[in-house]
C-alpha positions in Angstrom: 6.1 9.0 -28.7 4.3 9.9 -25.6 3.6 6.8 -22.8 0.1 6.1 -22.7 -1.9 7.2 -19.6 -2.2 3.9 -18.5 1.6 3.5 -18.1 2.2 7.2 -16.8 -0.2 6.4 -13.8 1.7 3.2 -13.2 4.7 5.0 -12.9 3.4 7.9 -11.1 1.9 5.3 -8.6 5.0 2.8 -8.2 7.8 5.6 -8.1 7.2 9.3 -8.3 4.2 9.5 -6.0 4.2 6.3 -4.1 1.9 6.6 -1.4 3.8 5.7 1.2 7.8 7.5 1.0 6.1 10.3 -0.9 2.6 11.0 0.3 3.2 9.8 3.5 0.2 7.8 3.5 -1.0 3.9 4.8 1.5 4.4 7.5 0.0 2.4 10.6 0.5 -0.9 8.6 4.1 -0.8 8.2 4.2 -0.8 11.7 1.5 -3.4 12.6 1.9 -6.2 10.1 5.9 -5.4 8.6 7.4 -7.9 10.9 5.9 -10.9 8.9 5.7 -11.2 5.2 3.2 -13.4 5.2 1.0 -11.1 6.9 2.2 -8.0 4.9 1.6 -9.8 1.8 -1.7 -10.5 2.9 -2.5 -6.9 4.1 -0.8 -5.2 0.9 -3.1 -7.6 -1.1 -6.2 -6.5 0.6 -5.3 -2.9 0.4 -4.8 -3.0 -3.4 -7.9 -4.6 -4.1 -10.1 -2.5 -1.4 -8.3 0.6 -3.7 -9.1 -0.8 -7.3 -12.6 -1.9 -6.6 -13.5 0.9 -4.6 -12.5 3.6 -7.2 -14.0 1.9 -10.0 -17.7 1.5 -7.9 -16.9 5.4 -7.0 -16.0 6.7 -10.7 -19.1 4.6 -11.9 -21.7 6.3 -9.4 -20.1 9.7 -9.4 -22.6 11.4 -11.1 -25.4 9.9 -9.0 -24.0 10.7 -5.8 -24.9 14.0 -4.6 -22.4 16.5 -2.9 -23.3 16.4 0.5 -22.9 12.7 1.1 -20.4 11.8 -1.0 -17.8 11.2 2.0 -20.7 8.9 3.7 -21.7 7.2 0.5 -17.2 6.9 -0.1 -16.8 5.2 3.4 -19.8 2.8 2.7 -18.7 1.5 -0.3 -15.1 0.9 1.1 -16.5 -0.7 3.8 -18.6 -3.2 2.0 -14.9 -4.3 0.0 -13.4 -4.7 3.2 -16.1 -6.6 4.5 -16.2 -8.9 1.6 -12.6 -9.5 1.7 -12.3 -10.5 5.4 -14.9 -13.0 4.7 -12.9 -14.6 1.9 -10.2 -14.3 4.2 -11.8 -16.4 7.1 -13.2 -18.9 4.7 -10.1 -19.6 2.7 -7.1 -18.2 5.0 -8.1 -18.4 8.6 -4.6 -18.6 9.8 -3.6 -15.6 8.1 -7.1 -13.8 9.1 -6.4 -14.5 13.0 -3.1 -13.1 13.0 -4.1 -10.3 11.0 -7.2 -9.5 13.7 -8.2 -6.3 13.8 -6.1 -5.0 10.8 -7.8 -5.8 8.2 -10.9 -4.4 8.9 -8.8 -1.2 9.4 -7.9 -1.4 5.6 -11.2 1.1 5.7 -9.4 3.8 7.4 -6.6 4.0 5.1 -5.9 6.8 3.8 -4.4 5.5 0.3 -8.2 4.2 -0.2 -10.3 7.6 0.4 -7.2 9.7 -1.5 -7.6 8.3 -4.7 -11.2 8.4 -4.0 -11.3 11.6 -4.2 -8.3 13.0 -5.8 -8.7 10.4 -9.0 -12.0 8.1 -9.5 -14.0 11.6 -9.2 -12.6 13.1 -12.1 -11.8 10.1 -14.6 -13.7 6.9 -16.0 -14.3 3.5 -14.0 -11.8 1.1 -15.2 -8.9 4.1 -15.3 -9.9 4.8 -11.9 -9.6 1.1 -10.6 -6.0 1.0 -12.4 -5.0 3.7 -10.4 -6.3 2.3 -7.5 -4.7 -0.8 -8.4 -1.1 0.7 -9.1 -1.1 2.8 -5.7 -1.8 -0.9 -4.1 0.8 -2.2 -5.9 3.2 0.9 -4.9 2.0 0.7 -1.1 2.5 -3.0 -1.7 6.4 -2.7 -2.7 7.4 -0.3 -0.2 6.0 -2.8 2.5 7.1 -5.5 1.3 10.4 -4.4 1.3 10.3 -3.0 4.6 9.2 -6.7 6.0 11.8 -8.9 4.3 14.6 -6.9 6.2 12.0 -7.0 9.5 11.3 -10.6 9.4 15.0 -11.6 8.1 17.1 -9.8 10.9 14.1 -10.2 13.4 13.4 -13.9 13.2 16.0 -15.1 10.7 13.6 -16.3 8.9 11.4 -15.5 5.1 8.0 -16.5 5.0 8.6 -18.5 7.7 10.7 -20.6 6.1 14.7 -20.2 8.0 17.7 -19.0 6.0 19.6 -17.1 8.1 22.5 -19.4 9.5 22.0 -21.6 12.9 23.9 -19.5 14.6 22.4 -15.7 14.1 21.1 -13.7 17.3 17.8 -12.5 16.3 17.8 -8.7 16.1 14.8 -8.5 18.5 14.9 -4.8 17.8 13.2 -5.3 14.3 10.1 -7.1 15.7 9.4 -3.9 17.5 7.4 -1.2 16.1 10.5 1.6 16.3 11.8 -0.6 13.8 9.4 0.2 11.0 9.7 4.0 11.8 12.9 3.3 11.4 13.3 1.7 8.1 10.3 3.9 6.6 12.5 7.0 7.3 15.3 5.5 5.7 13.0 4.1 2.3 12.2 7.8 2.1 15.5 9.3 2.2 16.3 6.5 -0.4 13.8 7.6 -2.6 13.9 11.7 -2.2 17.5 11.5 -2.7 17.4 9.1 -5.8 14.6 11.5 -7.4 16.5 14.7 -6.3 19.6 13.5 -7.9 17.5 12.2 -11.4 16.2 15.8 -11.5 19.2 17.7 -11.2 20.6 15.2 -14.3 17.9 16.3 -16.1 18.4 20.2 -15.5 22.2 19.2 -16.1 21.5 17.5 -19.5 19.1 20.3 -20.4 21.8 23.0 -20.0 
């Protein structure tokens, strides 16, 4: 029994094309907000929504926008999500929105949000589209999320704020600095080619 295409885009989305240690993509946040999970959680959040939303209101007007502005008529609609979602952000988490600054109204030029844009929601239906967009939030999500529990752990000792690392530790003050993220992105990405390499070559073993 084949998975449904729901579940293969999940997969697709969360593991064998994850948007960050596969297409390379969203990666100005891991170095901007990866030193705080409360803040990554945050941005990740924001992302995934801006993506769902945005490819379900692109899918549905497809066939009424016309060729020539459908990059313009792409970046408006993204922008109005982002808009809408630092609003809610200053009205319900204002901490979070001040620390953030800047960053989240840069969720518009990510390039997770205007790839599945245009390499999903215009060829498949509304609600498939936004869990696509939805799933490669979620993807971008765990990859960061990852990334800022060792940042924020080693950097400040700490996990959402909250101390667990003994009284003792030295903070590694390495891993509040940006080279830190490069770092640990090049490493999630060797991770993940070499786990995927080695599956394939199991499955060409197992075939023979």
């Amino acid at each position: 029994m084949k998975p449904s295409k729901a579940v293969v885009i999940l997969k697709d989305n969360l593991w064998s094309n994850n948007p960050i240690f596969i297409q390379i993509l969203g990666i100005c946040s891991t170095l901007a907000v990866t030193n705080n999970l409360s803040n990554t959680l945050v941005m990740t959040v924001g992302v995934a929504l801006t993506t769902a939303f945005s490819s379900m209101t692109l899918s549905a007007l497809k066939g009424l926008i016309p060729r020539k502005v459908r990059m313009i008529v792409q970046v408006v609609v993204i922008s109005f999500y982002v808009i809408l979602i630092d609003i809610l952000l200053r009205a319900y988490l204002p901490e979070a929105s001040r620390q953030l600054g800047p960053y989240v109204g840069l969720i518009i030029t990510n390039c997770i949000i205007m790839g599945r844009a245009e390499a999903f929601a215009q060829a498949n239906p509304p609600f498939l589209s936004f869990w696509d967009g939805l799933t490669s939030g979620l993807g971008y999500m765990a990859v960061l999320m990852a990334i800022a529990v060792v940042r924020e752990l080693l950097g400040f000792g700490t996990l959402f704020g909250l101390r667990v690392m003994p009284a003792g530790f030295v903070p590694w003050t390495i891993m509040i600095m940006a080279p830190s993220a490069f770092f640990l992105v090049a490493m999630v990405m060797w991770w993940a080619k070499s786990m995927q390499a080695g599956r394939q070559a199991a499955g060409k073993e197992a075939k023979k």
